[in-house]
N, C-alpha and C positions, 0 to 999 in steps of 0.2 A: 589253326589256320596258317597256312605258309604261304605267302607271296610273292612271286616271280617279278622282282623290278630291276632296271639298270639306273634307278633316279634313287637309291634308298640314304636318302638325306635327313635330319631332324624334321626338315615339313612332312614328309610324307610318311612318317612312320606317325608324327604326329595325327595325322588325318586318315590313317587307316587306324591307331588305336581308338581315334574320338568315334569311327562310324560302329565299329567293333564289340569297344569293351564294354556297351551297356547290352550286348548279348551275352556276355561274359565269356566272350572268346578272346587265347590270346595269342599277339598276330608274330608270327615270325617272319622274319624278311630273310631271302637269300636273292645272292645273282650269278647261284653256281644253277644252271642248267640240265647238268644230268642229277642233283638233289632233289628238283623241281619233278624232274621227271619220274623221281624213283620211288615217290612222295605218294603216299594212296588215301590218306587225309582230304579232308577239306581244303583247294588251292586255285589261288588267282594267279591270273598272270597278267600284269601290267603290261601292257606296251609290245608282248609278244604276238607273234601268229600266232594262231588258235592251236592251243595243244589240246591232244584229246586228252576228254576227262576234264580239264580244265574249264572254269570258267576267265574270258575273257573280259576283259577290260582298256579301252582302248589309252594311250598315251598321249593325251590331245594338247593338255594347261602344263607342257612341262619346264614353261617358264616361270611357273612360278615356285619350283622347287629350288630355287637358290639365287644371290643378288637381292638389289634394291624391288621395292612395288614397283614396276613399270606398267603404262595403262596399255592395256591392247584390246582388240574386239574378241569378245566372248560371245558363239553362238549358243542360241536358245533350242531347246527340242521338248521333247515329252517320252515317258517312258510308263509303259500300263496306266495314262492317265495323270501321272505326276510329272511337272515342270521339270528339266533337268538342263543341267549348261557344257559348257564345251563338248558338242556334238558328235559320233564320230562311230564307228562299227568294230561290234563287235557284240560275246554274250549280253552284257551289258553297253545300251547305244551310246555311253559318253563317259569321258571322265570321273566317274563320282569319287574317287580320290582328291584331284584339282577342283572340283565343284564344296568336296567339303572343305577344303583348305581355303578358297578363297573366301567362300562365309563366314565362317569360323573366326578365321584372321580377320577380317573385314579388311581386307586388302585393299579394297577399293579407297576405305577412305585414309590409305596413305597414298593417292592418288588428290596432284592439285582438284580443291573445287571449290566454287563461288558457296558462301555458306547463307544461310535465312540471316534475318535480323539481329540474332545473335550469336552468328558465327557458326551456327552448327550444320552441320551433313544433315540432310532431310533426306526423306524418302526420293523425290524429286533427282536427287542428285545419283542414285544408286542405279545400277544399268538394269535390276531386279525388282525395279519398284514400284511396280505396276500390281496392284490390288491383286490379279489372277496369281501371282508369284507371289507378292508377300504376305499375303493371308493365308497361306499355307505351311507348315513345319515338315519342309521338303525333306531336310537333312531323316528326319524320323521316319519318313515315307519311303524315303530310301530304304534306309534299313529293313525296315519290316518286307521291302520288296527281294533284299539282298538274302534275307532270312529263309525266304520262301525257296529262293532258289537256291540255297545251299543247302534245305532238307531235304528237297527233290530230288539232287544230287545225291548225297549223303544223308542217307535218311536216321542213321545214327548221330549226328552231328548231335553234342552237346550245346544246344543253344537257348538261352531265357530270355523271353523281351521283356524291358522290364515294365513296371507297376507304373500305372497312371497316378499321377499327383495333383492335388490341389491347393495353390497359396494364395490366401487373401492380403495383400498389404497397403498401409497408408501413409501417406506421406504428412505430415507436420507441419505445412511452412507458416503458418499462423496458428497457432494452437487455439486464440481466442480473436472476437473482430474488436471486444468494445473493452476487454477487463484486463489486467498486466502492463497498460501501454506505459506509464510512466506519466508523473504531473505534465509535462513537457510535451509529449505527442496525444495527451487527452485534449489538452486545452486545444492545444494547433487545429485537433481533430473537429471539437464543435465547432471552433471560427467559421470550418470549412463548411460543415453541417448549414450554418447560419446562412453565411453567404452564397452559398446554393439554393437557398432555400429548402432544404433537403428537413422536414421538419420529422418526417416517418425518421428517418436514421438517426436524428436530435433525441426522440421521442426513446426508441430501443434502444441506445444508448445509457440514458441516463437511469434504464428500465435494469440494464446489465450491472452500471455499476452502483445501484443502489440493493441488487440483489433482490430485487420485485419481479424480474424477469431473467429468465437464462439467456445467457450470451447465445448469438444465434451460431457460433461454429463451435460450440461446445456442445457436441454430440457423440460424445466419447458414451454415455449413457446407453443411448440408441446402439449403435455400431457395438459393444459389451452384450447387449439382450440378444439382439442377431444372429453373432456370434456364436452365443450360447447356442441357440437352437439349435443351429445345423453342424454345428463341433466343428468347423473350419480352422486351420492350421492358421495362425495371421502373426503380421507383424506389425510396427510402428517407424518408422523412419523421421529424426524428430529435428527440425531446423535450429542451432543454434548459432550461428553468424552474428555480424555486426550488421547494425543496421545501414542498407545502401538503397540504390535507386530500383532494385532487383529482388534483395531480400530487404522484407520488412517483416517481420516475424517479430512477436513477443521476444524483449530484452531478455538474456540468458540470464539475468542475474534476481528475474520476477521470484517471488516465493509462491506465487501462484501455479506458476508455469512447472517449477522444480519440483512441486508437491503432485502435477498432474503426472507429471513423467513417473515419477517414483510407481504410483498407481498404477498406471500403464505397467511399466516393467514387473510389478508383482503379478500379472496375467499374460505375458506377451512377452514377445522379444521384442528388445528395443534397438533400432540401431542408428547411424548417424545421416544426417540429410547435409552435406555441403553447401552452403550458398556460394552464389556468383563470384562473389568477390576471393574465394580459395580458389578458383578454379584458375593455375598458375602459379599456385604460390602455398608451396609445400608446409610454411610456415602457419601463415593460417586455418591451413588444411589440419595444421596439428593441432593449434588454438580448441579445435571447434572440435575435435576428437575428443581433449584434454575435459574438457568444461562437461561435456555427453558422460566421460567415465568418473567424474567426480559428483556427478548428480547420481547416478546408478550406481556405484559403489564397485564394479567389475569392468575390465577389458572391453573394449571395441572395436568387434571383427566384423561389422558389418555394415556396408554404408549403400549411400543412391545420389546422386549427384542431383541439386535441384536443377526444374528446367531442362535434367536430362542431359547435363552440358559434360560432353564428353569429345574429346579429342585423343587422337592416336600418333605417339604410345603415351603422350606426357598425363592422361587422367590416372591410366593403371599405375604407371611405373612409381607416383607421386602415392597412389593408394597402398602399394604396396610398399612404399618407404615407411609408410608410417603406423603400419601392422594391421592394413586388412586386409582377410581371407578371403571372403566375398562380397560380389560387388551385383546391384540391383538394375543397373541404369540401361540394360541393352536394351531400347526398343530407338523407334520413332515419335517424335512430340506430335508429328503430321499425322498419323497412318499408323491404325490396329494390325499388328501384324508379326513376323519374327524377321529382325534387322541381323541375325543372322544365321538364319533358314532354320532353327530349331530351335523346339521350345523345353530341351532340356538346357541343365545346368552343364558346363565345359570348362575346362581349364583352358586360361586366356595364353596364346602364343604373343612374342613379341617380335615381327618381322623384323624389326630394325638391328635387335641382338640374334635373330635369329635362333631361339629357344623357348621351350615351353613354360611357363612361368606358375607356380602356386593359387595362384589369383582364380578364384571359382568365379564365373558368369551365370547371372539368372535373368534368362530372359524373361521381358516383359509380353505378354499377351494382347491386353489390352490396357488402356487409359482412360479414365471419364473426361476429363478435360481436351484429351484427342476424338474424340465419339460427338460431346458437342461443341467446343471452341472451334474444334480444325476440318474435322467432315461433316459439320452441322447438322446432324442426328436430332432426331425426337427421341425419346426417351422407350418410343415401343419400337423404331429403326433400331437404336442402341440395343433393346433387348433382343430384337431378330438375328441382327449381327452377334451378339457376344454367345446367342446360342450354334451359329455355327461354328466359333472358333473354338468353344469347346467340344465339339461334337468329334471336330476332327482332331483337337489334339488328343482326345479320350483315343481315339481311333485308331492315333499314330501312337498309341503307350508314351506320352511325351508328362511335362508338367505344366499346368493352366497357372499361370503366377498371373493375376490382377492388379493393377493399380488404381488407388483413390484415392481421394483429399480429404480429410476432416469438415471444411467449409464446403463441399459437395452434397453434403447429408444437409444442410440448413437450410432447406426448403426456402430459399432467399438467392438473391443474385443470378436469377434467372435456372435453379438446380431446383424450381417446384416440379416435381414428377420424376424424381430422378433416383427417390431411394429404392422403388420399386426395378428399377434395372439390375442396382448392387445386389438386392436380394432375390433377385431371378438369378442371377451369374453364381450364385452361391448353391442355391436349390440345385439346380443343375451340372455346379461342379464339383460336387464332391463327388468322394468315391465310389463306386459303384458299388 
């Protein structure tokens, strides 16, 4: 593939190999002219007048190929059906070089913005975050549409879309509600039981830690049989912080807890869950790495920020200081959807160094605690919804990556009717 630009900068070689190379094509850039022209391959041309043979592509976001994030107005269009941004004519009606680059990067949120309760960029705040745009994996859609017209063209062209995937994974932040706490937050625990009067939670309690009854977020059982049936690819993301007003998670240092994990890691990949209190502060970020790979016995290249707390560049740069490859957390805490337009895995840019960084990105799909905390879903809404978002990303040859909780499965806390959703989203996502 050769491409005709005047803008051929790190972003944008960056953003035509991200739209590209899961065709397995690879992109040349020139901004010699008559090469361009002499060129009988597959070939774009950025920003030029329509050259024959060529397909066109217009030059619309070419602010954003070099300098600081500055905010400016991004128009909306549609192209056969799929949402598209920076507007403008040509073979193709807009940008989709600047439209992948500004996702991708998530450019926007190094752009000032008023954050939720705890500081973070919500859907709300994104110029793209309107349900009709963000339930969709445009960036894929693209593609498949780019593919179509470059074999129309080039009916030779060497090109593969690739394999639809399926990840199911869980987040850790309590491993157990009643068993691991420590003499110290047991006790504190019933006072509170008491004085609420909360006699049913008194009652499970003392049912858990006498071993008369299973802890009700110990459903590690369940979610293992599940599993099994449908052979889904999963993972464990395991909270081991200190405890604050944000994480309260089983004490890292439980033999309950480190014996569950070990379990876990003999079936699953295990990787790290940050609590609030790392987020800032590389030190304990490492803390909480260190304790994860001393419990599993190997390296820690895979983490999710709890809460989703993710800031730009300081979450990557600090994750990448301290040796992880990939990273789980790109979605919305608000809104099921792709935070940035694809629901493939990407290698994270870093606007601020201006370069493309080792750091692999897996977006998230969906959430259970988004579906009913945040859009207040029933559990047969959640099941309607999560079969469109796999339908399309099945569609768009992308990956369905899942997010759940441990404490979700507990038929407790208001998650009665809720394990029947996880295992509709599993029936339906695997591979075909």
């Amino acid at each position: 593939m050769l491409i005709f630009t005047s803008h051929d900068t790190p972003r944008f070689r960056y953003a035509a190999n991200a739209l590209f190379s899961a065709l397995g094509v690879e992109c040349v850039f020139t901004t010699d002219e008559k090469e361009f022209m002499a060129f009988t391959g597959p070939r774009i041309a950025y920003g030029q007048n329509q050259v024959d043979g060529a397909i066109q592509v217009p030059a619309v976001a070419v602010a954003l190929w070099q300098g600081p994030a500055q905010p400016h107005e991004i128009s909306r269009g549609n192209w056969q059906g799929v949402p598209s941004l920076y507007t403008g004519h040509g073979t193709v009606p807009f940008d989709v070089f600047g439209a992948v680059f500004f996702l991708l990067s998530r450019y926007e949120e190094y752009w000032p913005f008023e954050g939720d309760k705890m500081g973070r960029f919500s859907s709300g705040n994104s110029v793209v975050g309107d349900a009709s745009f963000l339930q969709r994996p445009v960036i894929d859609e693209w593609r498949i549409l780019l593919c179509e017209l470059i074999q129309q063209r080039w009916p030779n062209s060497d090109m593969v879309l690739p394999a639809y995937q399926f990840v199911s994974t869980v987040d850790i932040d309590s491993a157990f509600a009643y068993i691991g706490k420590g003499m110290v937050r047991t006790v504190l625990a019933m006072a509170k039981d008491v004085v609420r009067r909360d006699w049913n939670n008194l009652k499970e309690r003392w049912a858990a830690l006498l071993a008369t009854k299973a802890d009700k977020y110990d459903t590690y059982a369940y979610m293992h049989d599940a599993l099994q049936c449908c052979g889904a690819h999963h993972m464990y993301f395991v909270q081991l912080s200190d405890w604050s007003e944000h994480d309260r998670n089983v004490h890292h240092s439980s033999k309950t807890l480190r014996q569950k994990i070990k379990e876990l890691h003999q079936k699953y990949a295990v990787g790290m869950h940050p609590g609030v209190r790392s987020h800032g502060s590389k030190a304990v970020l490492e803390e909480e790495k260190t304790r994860l790979e001393n419990i599993i016995s190997e390296a820690v290249r895979h983490s999710r920020q709890h809460y989703l707390m993710l800031k730009f560049p300081q979450t990557y740069r600090a994750l990448l200081e301290i040796g992880i490859t990939d990273d789980y957390t790109m979605g919305y805490a608000d809104q099921v959807g792709f935070r940035a337009g694809t629901s493939r895995p990407f290698a994270w840019y870093d606007v601020l160094e201006d370069k493309e960084t080792p750091l692999i990105v897996h977006p998230i799909a969906m959430m259970d605690t988004t579906m009913r905390k945040y859009m207040k879903l029933s559990p047969q809404e959640a099941t309607t919804l999560g079969r469109e978002i796999i339908q399309r990303i099945r569609q768009s040859n992308g990956q369905c990556l899942i997010l759940w909780h441990n404490e979700s499965f507990s038929e407790a806390d208001g998650w009665q009717g809720w394990r029947p959703v996880w295992e509709d989203q599993l029936a339906h996502g695997q591979n075909a």
